[in-house]
FIKOL-46323 format. One record per residue: residue number from 1; residue in one letter; x, y, z of N, C-alpha, C, CB in turn. Coordinates in Angstrom, 1 decimal. Each point is the difference from the previous one (the first is absolute). Glycine has a CB too. Example, Ala and Ser with C-alpha at 12.3 -4.5 7.8 and 13.67 -1.06 7.14 Angstrom:
BEGIN
+-----+------+--------+--------+--------+--------+--------+--------+--------+--------+--------+--------+--------+--------+
: seq : type :     nx :     ny :     nz :    cax :    cay :    caz :     cx :     cy :     cz :    cbx :    cby :    cbz :
+-----+------+--------+--------+--------+--------+--------+--------+--------+--------+--------+--------+--------+--------+
:   1 :    A :   13.2 :   -5.7 :    7.8 :   -0.9 :    1.2 :    0.0 :    0.9 :    1.2 :    0.0 :   -1.9 :   -1.2 :    1.2 :
:   2 :    S :    1.5 :    2.3 :   -1.9 :    0.9 :    1.1 :    0.0 :   -0.8 :    1.1 :    0.8 :    1.2 :   -0.6 :   -2.2 :
+-----+------+--------+--------+--------+--------+--------+--------+--------+--------+--------+--------+--------+--------+
// end
This chain:
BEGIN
+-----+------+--------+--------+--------+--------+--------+--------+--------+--------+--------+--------+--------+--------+
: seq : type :     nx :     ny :     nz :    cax :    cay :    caz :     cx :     cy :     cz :    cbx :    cby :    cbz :
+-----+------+--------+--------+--------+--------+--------+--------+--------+--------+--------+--------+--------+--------+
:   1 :    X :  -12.1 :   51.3 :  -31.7 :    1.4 :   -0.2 :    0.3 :    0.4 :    0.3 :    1.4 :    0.5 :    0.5 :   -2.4 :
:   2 :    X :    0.4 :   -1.4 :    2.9 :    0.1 :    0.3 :    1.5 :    1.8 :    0.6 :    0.2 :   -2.3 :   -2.3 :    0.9 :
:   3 :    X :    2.5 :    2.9 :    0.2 :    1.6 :    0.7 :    0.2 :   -0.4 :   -0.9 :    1.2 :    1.1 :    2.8 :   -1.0 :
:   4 :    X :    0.4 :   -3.0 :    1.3 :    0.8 :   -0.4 :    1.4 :    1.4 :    1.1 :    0.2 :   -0.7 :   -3.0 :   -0.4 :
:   5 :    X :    0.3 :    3.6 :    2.1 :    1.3 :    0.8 :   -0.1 :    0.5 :    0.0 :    1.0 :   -0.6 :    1.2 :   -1.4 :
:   6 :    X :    2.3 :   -1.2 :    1.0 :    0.5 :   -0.5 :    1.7 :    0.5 :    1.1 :    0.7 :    0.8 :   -2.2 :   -0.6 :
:   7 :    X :   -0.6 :    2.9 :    1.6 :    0.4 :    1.4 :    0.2 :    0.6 :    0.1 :    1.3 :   -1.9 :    0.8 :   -1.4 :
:   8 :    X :    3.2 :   -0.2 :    1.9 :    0.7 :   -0.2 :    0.7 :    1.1 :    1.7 :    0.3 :   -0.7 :   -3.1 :   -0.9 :
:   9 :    X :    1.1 :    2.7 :    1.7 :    0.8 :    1.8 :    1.1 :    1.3 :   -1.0 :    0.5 :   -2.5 :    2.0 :    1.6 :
:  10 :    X :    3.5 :   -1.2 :   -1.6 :    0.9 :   -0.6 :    0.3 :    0.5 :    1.4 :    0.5 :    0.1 :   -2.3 :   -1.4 :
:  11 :    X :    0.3 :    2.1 :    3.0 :    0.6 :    1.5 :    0.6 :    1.4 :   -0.5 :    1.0 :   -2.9 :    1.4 :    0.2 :
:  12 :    X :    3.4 :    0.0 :    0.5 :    1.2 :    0.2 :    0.5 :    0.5 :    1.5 :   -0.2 :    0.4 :   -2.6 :   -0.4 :
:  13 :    X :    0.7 :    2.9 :    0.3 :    0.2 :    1.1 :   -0.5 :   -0.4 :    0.5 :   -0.9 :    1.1 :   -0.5 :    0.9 :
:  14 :    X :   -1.5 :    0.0 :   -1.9 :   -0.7 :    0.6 :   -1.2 :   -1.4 :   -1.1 :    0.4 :    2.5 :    1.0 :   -2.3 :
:  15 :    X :   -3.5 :   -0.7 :    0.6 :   -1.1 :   -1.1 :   -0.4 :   -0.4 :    0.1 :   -1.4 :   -1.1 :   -0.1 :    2.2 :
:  16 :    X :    0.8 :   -1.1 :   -2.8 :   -0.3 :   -0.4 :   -0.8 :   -1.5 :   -0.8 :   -0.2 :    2.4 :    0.5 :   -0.1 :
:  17 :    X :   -2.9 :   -0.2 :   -0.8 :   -1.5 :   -1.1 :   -0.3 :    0.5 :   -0.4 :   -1.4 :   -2.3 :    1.3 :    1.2 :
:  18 :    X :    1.5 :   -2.6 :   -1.1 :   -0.2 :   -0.8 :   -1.1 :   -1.4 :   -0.4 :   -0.6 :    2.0 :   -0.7 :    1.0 :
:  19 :    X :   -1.8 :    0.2 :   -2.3 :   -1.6 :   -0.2 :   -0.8 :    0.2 :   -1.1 :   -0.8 :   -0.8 :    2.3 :   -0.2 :
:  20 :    X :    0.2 :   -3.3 :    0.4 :   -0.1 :   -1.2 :   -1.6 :   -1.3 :    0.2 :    0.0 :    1.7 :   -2.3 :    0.1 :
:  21 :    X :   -2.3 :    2.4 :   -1.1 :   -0.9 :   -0.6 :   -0.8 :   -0.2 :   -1.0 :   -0.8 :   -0.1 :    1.6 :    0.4 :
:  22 :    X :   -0.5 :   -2.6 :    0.2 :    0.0 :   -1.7 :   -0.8 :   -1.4 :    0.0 :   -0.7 :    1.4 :   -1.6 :    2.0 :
:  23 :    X :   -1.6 :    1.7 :   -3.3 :   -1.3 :   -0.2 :   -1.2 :    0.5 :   -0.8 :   -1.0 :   -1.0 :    2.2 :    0.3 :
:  24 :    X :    0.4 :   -3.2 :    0.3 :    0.1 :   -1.4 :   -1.0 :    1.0 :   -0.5 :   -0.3 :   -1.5 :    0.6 :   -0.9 :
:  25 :    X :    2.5 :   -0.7 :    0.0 :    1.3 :   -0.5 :    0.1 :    1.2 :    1.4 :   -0.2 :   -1.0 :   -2.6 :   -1.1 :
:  26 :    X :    0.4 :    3.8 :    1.5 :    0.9 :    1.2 :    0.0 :    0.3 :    1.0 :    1.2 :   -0.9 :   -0.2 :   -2.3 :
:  27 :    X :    1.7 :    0.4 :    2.5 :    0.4 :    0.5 :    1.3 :    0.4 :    1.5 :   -0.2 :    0.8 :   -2.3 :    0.8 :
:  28 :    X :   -0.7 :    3.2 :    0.0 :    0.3 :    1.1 :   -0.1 :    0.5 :    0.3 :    0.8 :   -1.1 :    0.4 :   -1.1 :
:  29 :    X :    2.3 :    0.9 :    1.4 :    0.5 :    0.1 :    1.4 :    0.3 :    1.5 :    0.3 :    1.1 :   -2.3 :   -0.1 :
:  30 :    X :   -1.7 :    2.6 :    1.4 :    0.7 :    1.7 :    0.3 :    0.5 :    0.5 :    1.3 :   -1.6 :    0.7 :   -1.4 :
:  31 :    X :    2.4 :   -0.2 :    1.4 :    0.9 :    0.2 :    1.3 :    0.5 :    1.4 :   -0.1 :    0.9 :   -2.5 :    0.2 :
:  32 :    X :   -0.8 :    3.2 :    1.3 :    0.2 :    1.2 :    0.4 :    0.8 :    0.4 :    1.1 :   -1.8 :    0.0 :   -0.9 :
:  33 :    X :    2.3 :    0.7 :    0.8 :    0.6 :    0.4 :    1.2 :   -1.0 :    1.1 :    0.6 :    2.4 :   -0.5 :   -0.8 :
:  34 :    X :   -2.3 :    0.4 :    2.1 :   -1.3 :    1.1 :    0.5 :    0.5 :    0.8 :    1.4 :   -2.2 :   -1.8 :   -0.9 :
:  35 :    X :    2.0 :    2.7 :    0.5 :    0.4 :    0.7 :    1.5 :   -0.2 :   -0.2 :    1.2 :    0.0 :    1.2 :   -1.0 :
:  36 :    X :    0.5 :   -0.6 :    1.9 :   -0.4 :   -0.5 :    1.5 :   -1.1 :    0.7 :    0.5 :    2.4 :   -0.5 :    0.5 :
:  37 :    X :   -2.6 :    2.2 :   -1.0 :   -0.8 :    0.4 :    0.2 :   -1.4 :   -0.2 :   -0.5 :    1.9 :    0.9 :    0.6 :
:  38 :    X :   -2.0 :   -1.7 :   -2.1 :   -1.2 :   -0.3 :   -0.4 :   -0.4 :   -1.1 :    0.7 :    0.3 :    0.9 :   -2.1 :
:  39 :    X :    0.1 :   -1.7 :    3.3 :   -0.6 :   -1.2 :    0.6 :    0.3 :    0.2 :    1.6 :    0.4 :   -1.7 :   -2.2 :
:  40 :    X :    0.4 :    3.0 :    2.6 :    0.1 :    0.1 :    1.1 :    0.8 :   -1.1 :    0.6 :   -1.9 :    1.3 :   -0.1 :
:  41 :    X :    2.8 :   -1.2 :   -0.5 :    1.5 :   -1.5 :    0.4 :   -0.9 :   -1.5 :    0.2 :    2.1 :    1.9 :    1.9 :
:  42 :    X :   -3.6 :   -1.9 :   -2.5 :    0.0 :   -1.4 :    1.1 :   -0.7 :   -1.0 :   -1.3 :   -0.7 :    1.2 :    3.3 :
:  43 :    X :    1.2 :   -2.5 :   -3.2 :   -0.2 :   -1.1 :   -0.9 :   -1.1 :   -0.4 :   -0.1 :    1.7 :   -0.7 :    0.2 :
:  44 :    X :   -2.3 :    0.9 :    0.9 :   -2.0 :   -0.2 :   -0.5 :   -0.3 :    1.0 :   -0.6 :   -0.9 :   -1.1 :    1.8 :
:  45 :    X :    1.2 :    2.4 :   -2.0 :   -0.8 :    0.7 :   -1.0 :    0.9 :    0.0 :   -0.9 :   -1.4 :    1.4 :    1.2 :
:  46 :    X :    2.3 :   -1.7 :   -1.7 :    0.6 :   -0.7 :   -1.4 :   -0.5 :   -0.5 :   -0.6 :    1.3 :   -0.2 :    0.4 :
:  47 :    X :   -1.6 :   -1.5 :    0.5 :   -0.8 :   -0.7 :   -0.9 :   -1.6 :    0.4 :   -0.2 :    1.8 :   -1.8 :    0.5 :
:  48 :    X :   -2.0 :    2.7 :    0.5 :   -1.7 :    0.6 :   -0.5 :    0.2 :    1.1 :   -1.4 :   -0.9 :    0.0 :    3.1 :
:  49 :    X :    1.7 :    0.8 :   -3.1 :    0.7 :    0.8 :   -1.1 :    0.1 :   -0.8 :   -1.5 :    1.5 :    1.2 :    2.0 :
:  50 :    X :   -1.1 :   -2.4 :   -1.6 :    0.5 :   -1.3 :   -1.3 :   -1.2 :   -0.8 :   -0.3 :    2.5 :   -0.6 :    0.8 :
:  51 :    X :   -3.3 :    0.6 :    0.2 :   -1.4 :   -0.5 :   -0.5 :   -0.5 :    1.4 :   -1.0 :   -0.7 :   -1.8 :    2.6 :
:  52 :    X :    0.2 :    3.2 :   -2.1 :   -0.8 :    1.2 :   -0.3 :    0.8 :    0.1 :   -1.9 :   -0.5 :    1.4 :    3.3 :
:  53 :    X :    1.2 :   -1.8 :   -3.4 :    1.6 :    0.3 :   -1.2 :   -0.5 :   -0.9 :   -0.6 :    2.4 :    0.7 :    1.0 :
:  54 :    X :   -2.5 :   -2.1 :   -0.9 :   -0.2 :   -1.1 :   -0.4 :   -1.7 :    0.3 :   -1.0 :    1.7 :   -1.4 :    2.4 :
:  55 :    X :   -2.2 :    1.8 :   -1.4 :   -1.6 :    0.6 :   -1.1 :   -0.3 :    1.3 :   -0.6 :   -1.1 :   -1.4 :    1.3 :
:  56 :    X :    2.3 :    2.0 :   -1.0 :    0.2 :    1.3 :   -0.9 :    0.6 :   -0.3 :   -1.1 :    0.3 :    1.4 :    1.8 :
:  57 :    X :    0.9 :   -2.1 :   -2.3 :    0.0 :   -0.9 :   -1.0 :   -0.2 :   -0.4 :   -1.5 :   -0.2 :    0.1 :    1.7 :
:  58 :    X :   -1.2 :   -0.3 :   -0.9 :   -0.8 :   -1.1 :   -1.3 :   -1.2 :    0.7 :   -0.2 :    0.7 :   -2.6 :    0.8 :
:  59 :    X :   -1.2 :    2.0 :   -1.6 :   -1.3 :    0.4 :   -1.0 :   -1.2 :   -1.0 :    1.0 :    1.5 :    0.2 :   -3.1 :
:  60 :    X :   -2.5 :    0.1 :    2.3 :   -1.5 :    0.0 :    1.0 :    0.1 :   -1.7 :   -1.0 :   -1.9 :    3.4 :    0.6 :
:  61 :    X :    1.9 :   -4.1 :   -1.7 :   -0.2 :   -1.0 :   -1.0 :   -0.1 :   -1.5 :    1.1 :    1.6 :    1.5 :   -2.3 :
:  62 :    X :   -1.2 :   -1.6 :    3.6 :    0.0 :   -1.0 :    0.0 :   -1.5 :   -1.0 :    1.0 :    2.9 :    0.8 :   -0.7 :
:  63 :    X :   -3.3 :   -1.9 :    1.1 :   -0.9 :    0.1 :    0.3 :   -0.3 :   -0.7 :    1.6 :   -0.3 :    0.4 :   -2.7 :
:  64 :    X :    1.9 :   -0.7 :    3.0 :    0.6 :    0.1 :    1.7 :    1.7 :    0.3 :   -0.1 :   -2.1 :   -2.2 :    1.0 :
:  65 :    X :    2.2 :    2.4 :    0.0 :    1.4 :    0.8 :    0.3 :    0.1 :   -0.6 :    1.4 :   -0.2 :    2.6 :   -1.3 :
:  66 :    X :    1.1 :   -3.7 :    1.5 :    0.3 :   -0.4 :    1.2 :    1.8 :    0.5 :    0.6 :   -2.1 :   -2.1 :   -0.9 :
:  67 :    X :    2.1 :    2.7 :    2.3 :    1.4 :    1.1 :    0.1 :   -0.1 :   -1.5 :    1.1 :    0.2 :    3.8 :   -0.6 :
:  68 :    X :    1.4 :   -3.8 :    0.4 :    0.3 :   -0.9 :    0.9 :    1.1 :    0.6 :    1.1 :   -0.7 :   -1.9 :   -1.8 :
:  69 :    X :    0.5 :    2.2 :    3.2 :    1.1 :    0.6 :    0.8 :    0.2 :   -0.6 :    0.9 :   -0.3 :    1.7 :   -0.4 :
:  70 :    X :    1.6 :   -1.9 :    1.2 :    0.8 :   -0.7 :    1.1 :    0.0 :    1.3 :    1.2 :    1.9 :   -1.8 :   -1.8 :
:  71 :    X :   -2.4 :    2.7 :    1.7 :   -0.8 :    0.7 :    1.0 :   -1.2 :   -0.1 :    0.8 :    0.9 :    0.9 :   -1.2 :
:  72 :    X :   -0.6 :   -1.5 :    2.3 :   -1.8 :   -0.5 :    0.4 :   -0.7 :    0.9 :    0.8 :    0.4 :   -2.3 :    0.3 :
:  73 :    X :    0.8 :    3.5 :    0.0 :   -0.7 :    1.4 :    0.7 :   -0.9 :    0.9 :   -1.7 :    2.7 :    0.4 :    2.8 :
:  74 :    X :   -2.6 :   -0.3 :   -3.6 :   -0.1 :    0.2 :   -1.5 :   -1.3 :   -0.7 :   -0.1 :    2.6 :    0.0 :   -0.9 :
:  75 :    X :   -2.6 :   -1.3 :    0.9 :   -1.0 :   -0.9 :    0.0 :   -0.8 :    0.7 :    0.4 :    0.8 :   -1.7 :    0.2 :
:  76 :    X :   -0.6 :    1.4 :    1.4 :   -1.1 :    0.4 :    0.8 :   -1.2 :    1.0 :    0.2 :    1.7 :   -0.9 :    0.6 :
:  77 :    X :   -0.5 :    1.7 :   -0.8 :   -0.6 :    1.6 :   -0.2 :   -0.9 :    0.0 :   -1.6 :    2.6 :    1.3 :    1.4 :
:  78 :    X :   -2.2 :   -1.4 :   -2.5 :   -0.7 :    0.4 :   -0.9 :   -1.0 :   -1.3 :    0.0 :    1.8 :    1.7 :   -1.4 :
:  79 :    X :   -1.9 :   -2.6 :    1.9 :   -1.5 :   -1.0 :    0.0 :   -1.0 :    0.6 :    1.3 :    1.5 :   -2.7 :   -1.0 :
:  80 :    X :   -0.9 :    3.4 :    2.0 :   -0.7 :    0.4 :    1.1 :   -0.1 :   -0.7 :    1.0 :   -0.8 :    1.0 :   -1.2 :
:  81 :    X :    1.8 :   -1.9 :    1.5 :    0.3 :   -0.4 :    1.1 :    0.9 :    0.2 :    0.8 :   -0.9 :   -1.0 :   -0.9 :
:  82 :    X :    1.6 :    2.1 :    0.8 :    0.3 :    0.9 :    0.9 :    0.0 :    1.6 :    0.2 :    1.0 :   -1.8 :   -0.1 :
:  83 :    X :   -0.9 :    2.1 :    1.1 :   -0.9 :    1.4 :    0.2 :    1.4 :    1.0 :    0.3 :   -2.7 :   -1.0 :    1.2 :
:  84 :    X :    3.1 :    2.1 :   -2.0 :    0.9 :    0.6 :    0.8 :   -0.1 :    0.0 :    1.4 :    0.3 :    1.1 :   -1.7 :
:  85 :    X :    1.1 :   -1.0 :    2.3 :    0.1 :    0.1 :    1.6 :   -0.3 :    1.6 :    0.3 :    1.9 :   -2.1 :    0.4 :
:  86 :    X :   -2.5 :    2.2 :    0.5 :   -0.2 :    1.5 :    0.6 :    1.7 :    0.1 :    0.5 :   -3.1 :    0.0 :    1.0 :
:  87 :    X :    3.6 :   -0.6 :   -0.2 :    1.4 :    0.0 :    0.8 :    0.6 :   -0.3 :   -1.2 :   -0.3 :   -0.7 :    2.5 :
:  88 :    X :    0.7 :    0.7 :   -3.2 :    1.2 :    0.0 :   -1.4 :    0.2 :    1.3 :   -0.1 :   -0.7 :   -2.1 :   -1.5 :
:  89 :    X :    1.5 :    2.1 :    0.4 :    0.9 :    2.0 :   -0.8 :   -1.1 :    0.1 :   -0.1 :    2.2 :    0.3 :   -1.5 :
:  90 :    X :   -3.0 :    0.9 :    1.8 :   -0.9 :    0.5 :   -0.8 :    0.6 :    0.6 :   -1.4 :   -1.3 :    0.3 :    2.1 :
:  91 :    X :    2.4 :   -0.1 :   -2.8 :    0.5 :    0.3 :   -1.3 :   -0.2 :   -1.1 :   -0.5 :    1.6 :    1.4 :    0.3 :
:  92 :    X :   -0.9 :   -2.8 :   -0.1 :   -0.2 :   -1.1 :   -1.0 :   -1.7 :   -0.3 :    0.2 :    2.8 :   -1.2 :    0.3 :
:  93 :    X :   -4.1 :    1.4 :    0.4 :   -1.3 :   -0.1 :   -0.1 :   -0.3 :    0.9 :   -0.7 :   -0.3 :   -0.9 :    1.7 :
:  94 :    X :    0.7 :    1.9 :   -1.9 :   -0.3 :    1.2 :   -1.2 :    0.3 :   -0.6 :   -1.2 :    0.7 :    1.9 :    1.2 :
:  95 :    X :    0.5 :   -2.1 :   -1.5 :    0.5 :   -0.6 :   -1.1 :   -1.1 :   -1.4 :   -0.3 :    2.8 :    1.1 :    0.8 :
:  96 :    X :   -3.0 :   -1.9 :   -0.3 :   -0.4 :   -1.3 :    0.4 :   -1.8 :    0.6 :   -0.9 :    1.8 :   -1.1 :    3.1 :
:  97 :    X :   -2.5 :    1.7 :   -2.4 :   -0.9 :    0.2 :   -0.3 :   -0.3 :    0.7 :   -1.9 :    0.2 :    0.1 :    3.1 :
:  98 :    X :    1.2 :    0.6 :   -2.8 :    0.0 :    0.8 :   -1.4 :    0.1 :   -1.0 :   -1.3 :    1.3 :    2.1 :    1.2 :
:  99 :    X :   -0.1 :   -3.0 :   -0.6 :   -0.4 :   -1.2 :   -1.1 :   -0.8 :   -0.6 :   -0.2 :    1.3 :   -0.2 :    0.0 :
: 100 :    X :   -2.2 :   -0.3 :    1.2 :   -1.3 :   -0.9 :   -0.1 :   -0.8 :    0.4 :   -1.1 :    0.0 :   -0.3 :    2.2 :
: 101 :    X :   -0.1 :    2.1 :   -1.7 :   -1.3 :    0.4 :   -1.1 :    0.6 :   -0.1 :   -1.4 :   -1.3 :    1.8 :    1.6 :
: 102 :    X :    2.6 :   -1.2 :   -1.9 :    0.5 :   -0.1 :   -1.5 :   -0.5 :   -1.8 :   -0.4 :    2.6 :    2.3 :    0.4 :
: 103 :    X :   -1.9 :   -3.1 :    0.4 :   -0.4 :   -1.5 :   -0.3 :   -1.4 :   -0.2 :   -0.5 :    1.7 :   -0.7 :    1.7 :
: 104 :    X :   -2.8 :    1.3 :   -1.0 :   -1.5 :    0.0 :    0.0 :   -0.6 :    0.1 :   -1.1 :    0.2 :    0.8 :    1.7 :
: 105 :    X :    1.0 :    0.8 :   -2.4 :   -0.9 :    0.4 :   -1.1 :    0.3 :   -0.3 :   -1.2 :   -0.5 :    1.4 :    1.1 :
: 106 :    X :    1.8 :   -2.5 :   -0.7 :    1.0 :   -0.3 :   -1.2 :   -0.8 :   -1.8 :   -0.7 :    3.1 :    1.7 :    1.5 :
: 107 :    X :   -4.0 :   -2.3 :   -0.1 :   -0.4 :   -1.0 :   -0.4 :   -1.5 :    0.1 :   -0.3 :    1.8 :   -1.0 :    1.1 :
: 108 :    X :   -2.3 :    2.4 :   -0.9 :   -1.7 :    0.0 :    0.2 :   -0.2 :   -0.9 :   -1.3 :   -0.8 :    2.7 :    1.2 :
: 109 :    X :    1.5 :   -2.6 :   -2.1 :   -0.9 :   -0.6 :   -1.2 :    0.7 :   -1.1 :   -0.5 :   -1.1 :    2.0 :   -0.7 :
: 110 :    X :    1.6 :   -2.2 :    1.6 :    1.3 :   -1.8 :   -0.7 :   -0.3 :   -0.7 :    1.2 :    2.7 :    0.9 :   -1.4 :
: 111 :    X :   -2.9 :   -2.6 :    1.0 :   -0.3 :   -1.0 :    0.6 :    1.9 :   -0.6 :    0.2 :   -3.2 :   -0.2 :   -1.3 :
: 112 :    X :    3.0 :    0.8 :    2.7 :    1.2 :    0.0 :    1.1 :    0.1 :   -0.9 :    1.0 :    0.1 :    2.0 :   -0.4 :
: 113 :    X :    0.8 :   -3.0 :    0.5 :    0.2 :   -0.8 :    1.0 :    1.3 :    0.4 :    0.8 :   -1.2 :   -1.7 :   -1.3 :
: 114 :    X :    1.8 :    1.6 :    2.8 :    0.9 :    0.1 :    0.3 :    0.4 :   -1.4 :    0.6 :   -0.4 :    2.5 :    0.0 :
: 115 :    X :    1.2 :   -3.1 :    0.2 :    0.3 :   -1.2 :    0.7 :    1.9 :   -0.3 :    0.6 :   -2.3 :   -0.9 :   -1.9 :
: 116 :    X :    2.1 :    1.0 :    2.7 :    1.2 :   -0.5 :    0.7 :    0.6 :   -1.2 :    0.1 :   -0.7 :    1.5 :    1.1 :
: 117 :    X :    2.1 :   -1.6 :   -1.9 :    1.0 :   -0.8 :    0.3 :    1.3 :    0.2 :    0.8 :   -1.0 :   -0.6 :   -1.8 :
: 118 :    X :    1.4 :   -0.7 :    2.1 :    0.9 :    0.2 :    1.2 :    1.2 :    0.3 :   -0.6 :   -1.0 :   -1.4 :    1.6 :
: 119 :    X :    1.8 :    1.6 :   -1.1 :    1.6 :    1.2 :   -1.0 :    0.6 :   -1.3 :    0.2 :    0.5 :    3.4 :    0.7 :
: 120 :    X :    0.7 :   -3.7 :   -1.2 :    1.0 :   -0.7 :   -0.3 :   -0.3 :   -1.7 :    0.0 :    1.4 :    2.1 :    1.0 :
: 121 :    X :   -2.6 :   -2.6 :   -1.6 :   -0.3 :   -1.0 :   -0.1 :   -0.4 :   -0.7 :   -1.7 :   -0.5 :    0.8 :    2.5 :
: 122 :    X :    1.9 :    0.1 :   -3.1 :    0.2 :   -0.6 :   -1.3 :   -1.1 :    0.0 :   -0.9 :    1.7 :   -1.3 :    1.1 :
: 123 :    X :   -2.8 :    2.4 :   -1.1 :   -0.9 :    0.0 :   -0.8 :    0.5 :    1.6 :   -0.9 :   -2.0 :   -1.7 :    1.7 :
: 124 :    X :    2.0 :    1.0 :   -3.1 :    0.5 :    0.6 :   -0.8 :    0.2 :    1.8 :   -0.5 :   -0.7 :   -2.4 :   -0.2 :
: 125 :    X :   -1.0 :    2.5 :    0.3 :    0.2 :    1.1 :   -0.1 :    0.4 :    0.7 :    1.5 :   -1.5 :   -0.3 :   -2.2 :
: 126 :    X :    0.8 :    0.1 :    3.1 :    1.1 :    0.9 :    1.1 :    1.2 :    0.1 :    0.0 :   -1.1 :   -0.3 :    1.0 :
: 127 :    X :    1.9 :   -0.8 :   -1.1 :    1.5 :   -0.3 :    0.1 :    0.5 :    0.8 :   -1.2 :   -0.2 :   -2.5 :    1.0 :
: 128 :    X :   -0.1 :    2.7 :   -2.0 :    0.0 :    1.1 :   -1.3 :   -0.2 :    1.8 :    0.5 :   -1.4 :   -2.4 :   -1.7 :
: 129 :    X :    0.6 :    2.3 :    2.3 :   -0.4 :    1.3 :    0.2 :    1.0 :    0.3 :    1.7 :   -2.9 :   -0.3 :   -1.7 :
: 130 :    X :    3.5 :   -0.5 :    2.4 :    1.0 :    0.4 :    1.2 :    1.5 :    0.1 :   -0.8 :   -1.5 :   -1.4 :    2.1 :
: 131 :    X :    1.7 :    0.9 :   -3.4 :    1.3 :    0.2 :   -0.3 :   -0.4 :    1.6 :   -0.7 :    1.1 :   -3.1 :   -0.4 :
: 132 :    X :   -2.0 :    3.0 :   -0.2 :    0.0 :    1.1 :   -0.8 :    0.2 :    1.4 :    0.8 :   -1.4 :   -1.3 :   -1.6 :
: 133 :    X :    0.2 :    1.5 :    2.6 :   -0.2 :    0.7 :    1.1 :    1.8 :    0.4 :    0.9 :   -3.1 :   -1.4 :    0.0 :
: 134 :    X :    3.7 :    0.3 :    0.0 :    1.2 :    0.0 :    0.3 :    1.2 :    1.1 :   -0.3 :   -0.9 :   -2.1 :    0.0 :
: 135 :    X :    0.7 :    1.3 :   -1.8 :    0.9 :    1.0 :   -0.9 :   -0.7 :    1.7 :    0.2 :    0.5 :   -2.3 :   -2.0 :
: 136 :    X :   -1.7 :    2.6 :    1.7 :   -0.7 :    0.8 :   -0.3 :    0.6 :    1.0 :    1.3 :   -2.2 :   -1.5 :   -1.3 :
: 137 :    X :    2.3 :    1.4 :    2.4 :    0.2 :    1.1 :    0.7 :    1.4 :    0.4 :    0.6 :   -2.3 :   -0.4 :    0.4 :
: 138 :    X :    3.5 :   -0.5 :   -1.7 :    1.4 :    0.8 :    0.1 :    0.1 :    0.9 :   -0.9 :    1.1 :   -1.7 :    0.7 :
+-----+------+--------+--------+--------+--------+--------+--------+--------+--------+--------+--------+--------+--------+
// end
């Protein structure tokens, strides 16, 4: 059985994440409000946070898990094609790092894909998961 999941941060003065889970003709949905200090005010580690949440979740049962994010710094980073900056916060590279490994050990044994889509191009589940993410952090 395979998941599709769409996962999304919506920030500003406050933030919120969002979650669908699409399995087969059933959907599921989870949304949060999240502090500023658990992401360090910034929307890439939201949606790195909404990805790590997204597979905390669920159960081990399925036999691919595809996370779909409109984050391509997210992307990047957890496929390894980008490297933290030495010249960046070193707080948010702390942070950055800390999730990586939680992400690491959260997929060692689940057959994990990450794939990037582009945000506001009317694909469903993202567009689902930016309204939610929306509501989620009033």
């Amino acid at each position: 059985m395979n998941l599709d999941i769409f996962t999304d941060c919506s920030g500003g003065k406050s933030f919120g994440i969002a979650i669908l889970y699409l399995e087969n003709e059933l959907e599921y949905t989870f949304k949060s409000k999240v502090t500023r200090h658990m992401i360090d005010g910034s929307v890439e580690l939201g949606e790195f946070y909404a990805i790590i949440k997204s597979l905390q979740l669920i159960d081990n049962k399925y036999d691919k898990i595809t996370i779909y994010t409109d984050s391509l710094n997210c992307y990047n980073y957890i496929n390894g094609f980008s490297k933290v900056k030495p010249l960046s916060n070193k707080k948010i590279n702390i942070i950055k790092r800390h999730m990586l490994n939680n992400y690491s050990k959260i997929v060692e044994n689940l057959n994990v894909e990450v794939r990037h889509i582009k945000a506001h191009c009317d694909v469903y589940g993202n567009e689902k998961c930016d309204k939610m993410a929306k509501i989620a952090k009033k």
